[in-house]
N, C-alpha and C positions, 0 to 999 in steps of 0.2 A: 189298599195298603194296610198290612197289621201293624197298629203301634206297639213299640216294645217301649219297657219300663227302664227307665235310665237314672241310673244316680248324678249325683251334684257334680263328679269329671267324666258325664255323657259316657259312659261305661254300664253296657246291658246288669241290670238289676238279678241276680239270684232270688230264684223263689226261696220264700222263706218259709221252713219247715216245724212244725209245731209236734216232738215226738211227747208222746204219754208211755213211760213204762208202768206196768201193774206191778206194784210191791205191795199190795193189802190183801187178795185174796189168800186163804188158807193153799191154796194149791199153787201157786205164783209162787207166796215164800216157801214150801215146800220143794219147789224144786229151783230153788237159788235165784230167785227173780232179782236178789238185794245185789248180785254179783254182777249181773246184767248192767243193774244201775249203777254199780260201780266204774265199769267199763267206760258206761259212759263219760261218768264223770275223769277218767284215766284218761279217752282219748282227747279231752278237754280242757288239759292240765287242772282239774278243780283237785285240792287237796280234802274237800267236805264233803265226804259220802252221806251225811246229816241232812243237806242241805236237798228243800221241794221241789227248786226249780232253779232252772238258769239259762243263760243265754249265751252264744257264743256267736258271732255273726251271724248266718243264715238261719240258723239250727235251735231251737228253742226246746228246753226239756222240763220238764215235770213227770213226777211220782203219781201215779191216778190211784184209783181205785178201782174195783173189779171190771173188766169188761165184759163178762157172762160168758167167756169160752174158758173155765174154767182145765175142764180134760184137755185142754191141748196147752197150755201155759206153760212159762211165762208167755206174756203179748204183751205186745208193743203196738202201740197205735202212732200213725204218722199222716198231719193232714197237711193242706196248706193255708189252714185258719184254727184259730183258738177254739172254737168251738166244735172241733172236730167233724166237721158235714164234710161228707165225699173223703172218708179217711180209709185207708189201706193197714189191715191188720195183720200183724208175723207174729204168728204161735212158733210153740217150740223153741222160744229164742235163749239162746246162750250167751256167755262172753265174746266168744269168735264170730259165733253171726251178727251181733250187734252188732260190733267193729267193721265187717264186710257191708254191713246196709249202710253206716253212717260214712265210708269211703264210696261208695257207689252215687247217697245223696249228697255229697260234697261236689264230685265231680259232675253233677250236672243231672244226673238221671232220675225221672218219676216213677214215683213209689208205686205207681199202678204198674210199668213194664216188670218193677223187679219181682223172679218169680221163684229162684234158686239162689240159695249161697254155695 
């Protein structure tokens, strides 16, 4: 039998998602990485586009630094621990894609199936 992770009213536990967007590289802010981050923080009600990190139930974010796939940027890194091991990277990311991955991980789905927005 697989035990499943259960919170304090025996209600299945949401994995909990550790997203890195890159706003430091030259090529990240270059093609509007800060907008991305912005997004995030819009579908999150945060008013602090300032602000390095934050949390929101499942979902945990932070501003990184570069992740070496420069040509393909902005990326967004999404694992299921802080230290990002076994993490799913999405180049090319925009406003609208952001918002499509972060309703895709809300409703349940792992970042390894997601393959299109």
């Amino acid at each position: 039998m697989i035990e499943e992770s259960l919170d304090e009213k025996g209600k299945k536990k949401k994995k909990e998602y550790f997203i890195s967007v890159c706003t430091s590289s030259k090529a990240c802010k270059k093609r509007a990485s800060k907008y991305v981050w912005e997004r995030c923080c819009n579908e999150h009600n945060r008013e602090n586009f300032e602000e390095e990190s934050f949390e929101d139930g499942n979902l945990h974010f932070r501003q990184s630094q570069c992740m070496g796939l420069c040509k393909q940027g902005p990326n967004v890194k999404v694992s299921e621990d802080e230290e990002g091991k076994d993490a799913s990277i999405f180049s090319w990311m925009n406003p609208i894609k952001i918002a499509k991955l972060l309703k895709r991980l809300k409703s349940g789905n792992d970042p390894k199936d997601i393959k299109n927005f």
